[in-house]
N, C-alpha and C positions, 0 to 999 in steps of 0.2 A: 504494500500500500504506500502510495508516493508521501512525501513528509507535506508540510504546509508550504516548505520552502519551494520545493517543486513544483507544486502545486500553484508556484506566481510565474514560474516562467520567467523569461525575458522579462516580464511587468516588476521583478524585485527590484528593477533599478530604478526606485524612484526617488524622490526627494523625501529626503528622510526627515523629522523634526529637530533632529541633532544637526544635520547638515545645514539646514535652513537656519538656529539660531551659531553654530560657526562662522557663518556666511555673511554675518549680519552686518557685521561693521567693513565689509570689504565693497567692492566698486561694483559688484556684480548687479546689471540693471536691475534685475527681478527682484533684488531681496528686498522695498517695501513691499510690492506684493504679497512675496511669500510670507513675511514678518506677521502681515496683517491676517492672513488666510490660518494663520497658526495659531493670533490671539484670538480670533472669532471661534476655531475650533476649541480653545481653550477656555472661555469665557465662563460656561454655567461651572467648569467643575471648582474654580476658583470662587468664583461667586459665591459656590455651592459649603466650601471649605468656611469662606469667613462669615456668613449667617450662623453657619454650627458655630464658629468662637463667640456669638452670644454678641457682634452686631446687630444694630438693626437692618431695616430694609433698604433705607436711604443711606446709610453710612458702607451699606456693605459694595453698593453701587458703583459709589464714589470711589470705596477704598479698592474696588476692583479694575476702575477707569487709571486710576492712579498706578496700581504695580504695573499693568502693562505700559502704561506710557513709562514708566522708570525703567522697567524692561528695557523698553528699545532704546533707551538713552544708553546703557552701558556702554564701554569702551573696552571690556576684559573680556569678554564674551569666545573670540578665539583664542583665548589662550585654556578654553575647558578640551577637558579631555571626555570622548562618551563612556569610556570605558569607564566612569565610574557608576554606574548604575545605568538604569532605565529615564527616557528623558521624561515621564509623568514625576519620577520620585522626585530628579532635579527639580523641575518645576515646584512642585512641591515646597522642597527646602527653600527655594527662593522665595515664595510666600509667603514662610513662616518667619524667615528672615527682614521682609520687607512689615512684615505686623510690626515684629519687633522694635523696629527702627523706629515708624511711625508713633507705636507706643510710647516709645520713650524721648520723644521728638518733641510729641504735646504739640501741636504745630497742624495747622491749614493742611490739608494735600494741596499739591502743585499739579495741575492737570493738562503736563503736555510739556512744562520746563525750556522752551521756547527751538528744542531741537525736532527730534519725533516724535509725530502725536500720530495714533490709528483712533477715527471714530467707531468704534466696536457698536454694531449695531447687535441689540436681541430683542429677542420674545417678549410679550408680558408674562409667561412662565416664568422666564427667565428671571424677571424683575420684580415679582410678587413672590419668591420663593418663599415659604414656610416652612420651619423643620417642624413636623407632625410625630418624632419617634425621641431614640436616646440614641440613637447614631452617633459615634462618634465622629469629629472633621474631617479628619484622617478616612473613616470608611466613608461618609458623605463625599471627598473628594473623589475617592475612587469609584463610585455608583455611577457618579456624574458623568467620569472620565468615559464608562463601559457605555452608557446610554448616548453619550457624545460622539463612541465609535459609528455607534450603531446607524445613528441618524443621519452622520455622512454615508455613510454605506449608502443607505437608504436615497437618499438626495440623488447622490450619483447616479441609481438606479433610473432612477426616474426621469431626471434628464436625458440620459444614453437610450431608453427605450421607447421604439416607435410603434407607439399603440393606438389600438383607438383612442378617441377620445372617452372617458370614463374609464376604460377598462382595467387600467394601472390600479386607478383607487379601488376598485371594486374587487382585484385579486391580491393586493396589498396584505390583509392579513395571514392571508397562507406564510408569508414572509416569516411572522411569529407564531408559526403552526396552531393559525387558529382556520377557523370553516368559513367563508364567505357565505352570505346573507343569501338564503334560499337554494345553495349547492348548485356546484357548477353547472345543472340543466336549466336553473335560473341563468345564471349568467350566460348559458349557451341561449336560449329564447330572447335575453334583452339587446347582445349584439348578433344576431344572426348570425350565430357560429354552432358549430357542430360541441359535444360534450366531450368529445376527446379533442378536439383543437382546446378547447379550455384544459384540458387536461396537460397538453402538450404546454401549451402557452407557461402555464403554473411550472412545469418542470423545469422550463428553460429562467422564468424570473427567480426562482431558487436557487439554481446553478450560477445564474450569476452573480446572485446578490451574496454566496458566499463566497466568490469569487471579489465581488467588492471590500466585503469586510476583510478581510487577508488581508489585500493589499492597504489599507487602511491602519491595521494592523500591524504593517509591516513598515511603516512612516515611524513607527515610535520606538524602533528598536534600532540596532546598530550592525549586527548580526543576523546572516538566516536561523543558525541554531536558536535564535532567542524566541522567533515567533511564534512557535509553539506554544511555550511556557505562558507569552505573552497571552496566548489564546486562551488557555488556564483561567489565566488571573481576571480575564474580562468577564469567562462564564462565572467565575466566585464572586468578583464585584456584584453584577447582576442578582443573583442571589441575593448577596446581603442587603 
């Protein structure tokens, strides 16, 4: 049975989330792009972190708008190395380290520091979070992180694929092995399609959609060997 690694193909070489914050302070056109495509992927799971440190709603906003602009200001940035962990755990530490700072600063946030600023657009999800459980930061980041995978996967999906119109949202839940509303002879009756073209149809959005998330996946590690494990830790987050 092929590994995950094999499993990307040719498509492992992607731009990885360690590459993109190495990259960051150098002349390379893309990296605001990529800078900004990586805070936007990153947004709820941080968000998500400093609501659980018993911020409020509006402070947590703020003080999220704030690390990634200090983010992209750094100047040290190449001199990390990825070998030392996974880049969710980095990210991590740097949040925890930028609480700190701020804590003990006592001090306005600065939003934007007159270098790079990314306007991070999100969700009202996103901005009305609630922590509803005892979760702790630490696992609320990581939930975040796995539901963040997920939703890019998902995005992707959906752009890359030429479907009817409706049909996408209507076979969307098989995605998270759930039944579509009235089984597929419904949805065969509502686009004049056969029940095994629906059938087919479904096979091939699941084939790619784990072929999405891999690769997705595969952005946050440094290694092939790691994307496994990595795959691991996503199903465990989820869980918890």
């Amino acid at each position: 049975m092929p590994s995950p690694s094999d499993m990307l193909g040719p498509s492992r070489f992607l731009t990885t989330r360690w590459s993109v914050v190495l990259n960051a302070g150098g002349a390379k056109p893309d990296s605001p792009e990529a800078l900004e495509a990586l805070c936007t992927a990153y947004w709820r799971p941080i968000h998500g972190f400093i609501r659980r440190r018993g911020h409020d709603q509006d402070d947590a906003r703020d003080l999220t708008q704030g690390f990634f602009a200090q983010f992209l200001e750094r100047l040290d940035l190449r001199g990390l190395d990825p070998a030392r962990g996974r880049f969710r755990a980095y990210l991590l530490a740097c949040v925890k380290h930028f609480l700190a700072n701020e804590h003990e600063k006592e001090r306005a946030l600065k939003r934007g520091g007159g270098e790079r600023f990314v306007d991070i657009e999100f969700d009202d999800d996103a901005g009305h979070f609630e922590p509803t459980d005892e979760r702790t930061p630490e696992r609320e980041f990581e939930r975040q992180w796995a539901h963040s995978v997920l939703r890019r996967g998902l995005e992707r999906l959906r752009l890359e694929q030429v479907l009817r119109e409706g049909l996408f949202d209507r076979l969307k839940p098989t995605l998270a092995g759930e039944s579509v509303e009235g089984g597929y002879a419904a949805v065969a009756d509502e686009f004049d399609m056969t029940s095994v073209a629906v059938k087919v149809a479904v096979h091939r959005l699941k084939k790619r959609y784990a072929q999405m998330l891999l690769e997705e996946v595969a952005r946050t590690v440094e290694t092939p060997q790691e994307i496994e494990d990595e795959l691991d830790h996503l199903l465990r987050a989820l869980e918890g």
